[in-house]
C-alpha positions in Angstrom: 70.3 22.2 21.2 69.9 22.7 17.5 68.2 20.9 14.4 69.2 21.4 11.5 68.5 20.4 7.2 71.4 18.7 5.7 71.5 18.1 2.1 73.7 15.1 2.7 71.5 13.0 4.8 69.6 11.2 2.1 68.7 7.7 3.4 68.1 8.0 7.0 65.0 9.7 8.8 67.8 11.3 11.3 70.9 11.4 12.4 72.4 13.3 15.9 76.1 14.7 15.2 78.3 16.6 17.2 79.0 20.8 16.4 82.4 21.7 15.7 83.8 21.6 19.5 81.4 18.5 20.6 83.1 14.9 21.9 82.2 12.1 19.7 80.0 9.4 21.5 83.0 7.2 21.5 85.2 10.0 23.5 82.1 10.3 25.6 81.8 6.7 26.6 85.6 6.8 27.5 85.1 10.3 29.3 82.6 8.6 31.9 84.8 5.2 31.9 87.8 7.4 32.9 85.5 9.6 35.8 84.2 5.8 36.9 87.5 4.2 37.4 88.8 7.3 39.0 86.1 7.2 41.9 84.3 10.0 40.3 80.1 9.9 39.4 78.9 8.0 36.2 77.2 11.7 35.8 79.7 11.9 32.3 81.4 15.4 31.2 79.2 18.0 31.9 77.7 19.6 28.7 79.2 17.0 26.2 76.1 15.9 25.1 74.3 19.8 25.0 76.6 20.5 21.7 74.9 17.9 19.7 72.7 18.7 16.5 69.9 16.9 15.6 69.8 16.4 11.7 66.7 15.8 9.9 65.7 14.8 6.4 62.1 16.2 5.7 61.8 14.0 2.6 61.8 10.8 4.9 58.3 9.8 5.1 59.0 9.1 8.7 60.0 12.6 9.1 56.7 13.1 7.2 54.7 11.4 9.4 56.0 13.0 12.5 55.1 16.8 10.2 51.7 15.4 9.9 51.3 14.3 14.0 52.2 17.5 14.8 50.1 19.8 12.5 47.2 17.5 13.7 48.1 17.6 17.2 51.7 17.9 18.7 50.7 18.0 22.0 49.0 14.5 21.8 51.2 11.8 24.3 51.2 9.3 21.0 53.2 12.5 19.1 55.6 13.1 21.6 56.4 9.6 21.7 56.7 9.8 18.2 59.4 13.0 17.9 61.2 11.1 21.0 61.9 7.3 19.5 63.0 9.5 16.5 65.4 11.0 18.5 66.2 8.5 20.3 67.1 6.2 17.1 68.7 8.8 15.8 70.8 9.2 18.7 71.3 5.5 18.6 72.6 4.7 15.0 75.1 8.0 15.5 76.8 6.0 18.1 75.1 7.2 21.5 73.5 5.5 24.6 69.9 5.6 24.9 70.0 7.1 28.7 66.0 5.6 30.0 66.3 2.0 27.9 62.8 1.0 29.7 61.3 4.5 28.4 62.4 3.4 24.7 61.2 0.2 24.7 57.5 0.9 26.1 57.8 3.6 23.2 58.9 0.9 20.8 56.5 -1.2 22.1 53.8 1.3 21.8 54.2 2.2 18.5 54.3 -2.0 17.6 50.8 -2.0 19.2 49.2 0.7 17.5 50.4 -0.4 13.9 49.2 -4.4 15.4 45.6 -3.2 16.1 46.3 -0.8 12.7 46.4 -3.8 10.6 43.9 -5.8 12.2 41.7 -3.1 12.0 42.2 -3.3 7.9 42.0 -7.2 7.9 38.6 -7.2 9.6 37.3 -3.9 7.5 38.3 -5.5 3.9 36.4 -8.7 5.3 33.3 -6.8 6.4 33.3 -4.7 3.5 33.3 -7.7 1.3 30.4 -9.6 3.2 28.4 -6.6 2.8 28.7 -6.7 -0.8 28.0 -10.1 -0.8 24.1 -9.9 -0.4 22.9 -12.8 -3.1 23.6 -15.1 -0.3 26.4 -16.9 -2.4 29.5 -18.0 -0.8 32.2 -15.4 0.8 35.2 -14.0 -1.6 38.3 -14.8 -0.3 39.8 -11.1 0.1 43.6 -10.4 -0.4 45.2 -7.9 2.1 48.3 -6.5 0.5 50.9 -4.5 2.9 52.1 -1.0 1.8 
């Protein structure tokens, strides 16, 4: 419903909090136990979850990241995914349920393959690059890949 800039968030990317008259997650979770046990739907109170604000810290470099996806392109699938698993973790270390758990682990899975094939793609560049220097037919350098 609403984002918001929080001086106070300093070590997270995000966080997901509930507005003045919100439920906590925990009063949610007991909410939809309560509606269960009393024959009701799992649907959960209606609107509980509508109040929440998503809090961001734009000096994250995650949250930098995500500024960069979408100046380049936020309508690409790969940002969407992006601003959703931030969400979605922020969603998850405040204390809520992820609602589609197979829909956030393809996305964490996703994101696990691109930075896989990411780093390969360095390995095998810094090894190429140092074969083609290497044009006095001596023996290959060993190259060292250092992680950031």
């Amino acid at each position: 419903q609403k984002v918001s800039l929080p001086p106070l968030l300093t070590n997270s990317p995000a966080a997901l909090v509930q507005g003045a008259y919100g439920m906590s997650p925990t009063m949610q979770k007991y909410m939809k136990a309560q509606s269960v046990a009393a024959g009701g739907n799992d649907g959960g109170v209606p609107g509980s979850m509508n109040q929440a604000v998503l809090e961001i810290n734009p000096n994250h470099p995650i949250v930098q990241d995500l500024d960069r996806m979408v100046k380049a392109n936020k309508e690409s699938e790969e940002t969407q995914n992006f601003a959703v698993l931030l969400y979605d973790v922020a969603g998850m270390t405040s204390g809520y349920e992820v609602g589609d758990t197979k829909d956030f682990a393809t996305r964490v899975m996703n994101l696990m393959s691109v930075k896989a094939r990411d780093d390969n793609a360095t390995v095998k560049d810094a090894v190429i690059e140092e074969s083609a220097d290497d044009e006095d037919d001596e023996p290959a350098k060993e190259v060292e890949v250092v992680q950031d």
